[in-house]
C-alpha positions in Angstrom: 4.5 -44.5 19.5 4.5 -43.4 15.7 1.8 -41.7 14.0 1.4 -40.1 10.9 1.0 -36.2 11.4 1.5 -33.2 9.1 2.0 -29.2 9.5 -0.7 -27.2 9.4 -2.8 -28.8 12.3 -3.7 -28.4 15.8 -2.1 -31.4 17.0 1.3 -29.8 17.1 0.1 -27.4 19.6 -1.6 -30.4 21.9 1.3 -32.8 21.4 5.0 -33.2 21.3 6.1 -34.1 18.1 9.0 -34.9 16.1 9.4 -35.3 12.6 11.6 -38.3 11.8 13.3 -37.9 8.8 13.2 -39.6 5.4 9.7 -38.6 5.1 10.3 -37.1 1.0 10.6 -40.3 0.0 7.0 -41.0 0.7 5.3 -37.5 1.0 7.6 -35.0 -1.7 10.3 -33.0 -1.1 9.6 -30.7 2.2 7.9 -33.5 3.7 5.2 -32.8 1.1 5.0 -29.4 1.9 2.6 -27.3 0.3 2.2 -23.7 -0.9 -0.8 -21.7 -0.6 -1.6 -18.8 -2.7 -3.8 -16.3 -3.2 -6.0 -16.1 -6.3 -8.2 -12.3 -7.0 -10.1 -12.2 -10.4 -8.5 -10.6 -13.2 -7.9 -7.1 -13.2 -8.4 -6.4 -9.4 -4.6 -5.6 -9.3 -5.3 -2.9 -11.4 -8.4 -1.5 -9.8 -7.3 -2.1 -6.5 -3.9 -1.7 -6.2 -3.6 -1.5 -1.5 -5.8 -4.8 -2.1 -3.1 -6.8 -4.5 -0.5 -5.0 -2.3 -2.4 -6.4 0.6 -2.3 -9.7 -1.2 0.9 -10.2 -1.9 2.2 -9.2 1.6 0.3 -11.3 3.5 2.1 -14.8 4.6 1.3 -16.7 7.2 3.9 -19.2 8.9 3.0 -23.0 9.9 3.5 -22.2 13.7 0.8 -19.2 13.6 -1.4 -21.4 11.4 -1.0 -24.8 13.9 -2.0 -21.7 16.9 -5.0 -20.4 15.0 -6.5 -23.7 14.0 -5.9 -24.7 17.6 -7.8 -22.3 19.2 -10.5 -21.8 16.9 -10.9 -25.8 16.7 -9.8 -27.4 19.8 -10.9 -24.6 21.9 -14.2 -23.5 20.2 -13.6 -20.2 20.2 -15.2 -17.6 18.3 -12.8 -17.2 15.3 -13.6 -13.8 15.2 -11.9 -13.3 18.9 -9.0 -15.5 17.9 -8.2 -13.4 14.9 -8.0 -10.2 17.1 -5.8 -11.8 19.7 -3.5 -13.2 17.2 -3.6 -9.7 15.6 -2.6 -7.8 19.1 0.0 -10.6 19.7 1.8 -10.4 16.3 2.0 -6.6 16.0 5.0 -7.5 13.4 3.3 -9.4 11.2 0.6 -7.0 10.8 2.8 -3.9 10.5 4.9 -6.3 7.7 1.2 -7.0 5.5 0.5 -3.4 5.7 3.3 -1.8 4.3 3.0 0.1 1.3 -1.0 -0.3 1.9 -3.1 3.0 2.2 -6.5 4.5 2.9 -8.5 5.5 0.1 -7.6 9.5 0.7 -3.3 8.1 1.3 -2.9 8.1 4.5 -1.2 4.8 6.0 -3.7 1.5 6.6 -2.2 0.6 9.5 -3.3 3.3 11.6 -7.4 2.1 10.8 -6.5 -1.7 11.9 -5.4 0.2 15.0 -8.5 2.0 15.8 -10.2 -0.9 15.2 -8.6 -3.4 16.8 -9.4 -1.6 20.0 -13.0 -0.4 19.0 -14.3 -3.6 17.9 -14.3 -5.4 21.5 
């Protein structure tokens, strides 16, 4: 059977999929792949430099995206509870979004996320 599906979306975590190829033709290059980024308002970089540094290091890739909108949607679970287990599960990711970041008095982010990863229950 052949259906039209895309990249983010919970359906690649519930299904086995292949992409056929040929698809640019129709959809862009990429298979019409997109690029999300994020927008602060003027000046923010300035007065809140860990924030923009923040900003800039955080990606996200389409498999953890197709995970996270499958369990928050498919599974309706608490999005707050997903976040935190996808947190503890990609340790890497975190540790790559948080480096260079600080605490207001310079000591390194990561250790708060740490502390509250395990506080916050």
């Amino acid at each position: 059977m052949d259906l039209l599906g895309w990249e983010p979306h919970p359906m690649n975590e519930r299904l086995k999929m292949s992409y056929l190829a040929g698809g640019d033709d129709y959809f862009g290059a990429n298979h019409g792949a997109a690029q999300v980024d994020t927008l602060a308002r003027g000046g923010l970089s300035e007065q809140c430099r860990n924030l923009a540094r923040l900003f800039r290091n955080m990606t996200f890739t389409i498999s953890a995206e197709n995970q996270l909108m499958s369990a928050v949607l498919e599974d309706n679970t608490n999005r707050r509870r997903v976040a935190k287990q996808w947190f503890e599960d990609n340790p890497q990711m975190i540790t790559t979004w948080l480096e260079g970041v600080t605490r207001y008095q310079g000591r390194p982010a990561s250790k708060v996320l740490d502390v509250s990863l395990t506080i916050n229950d």
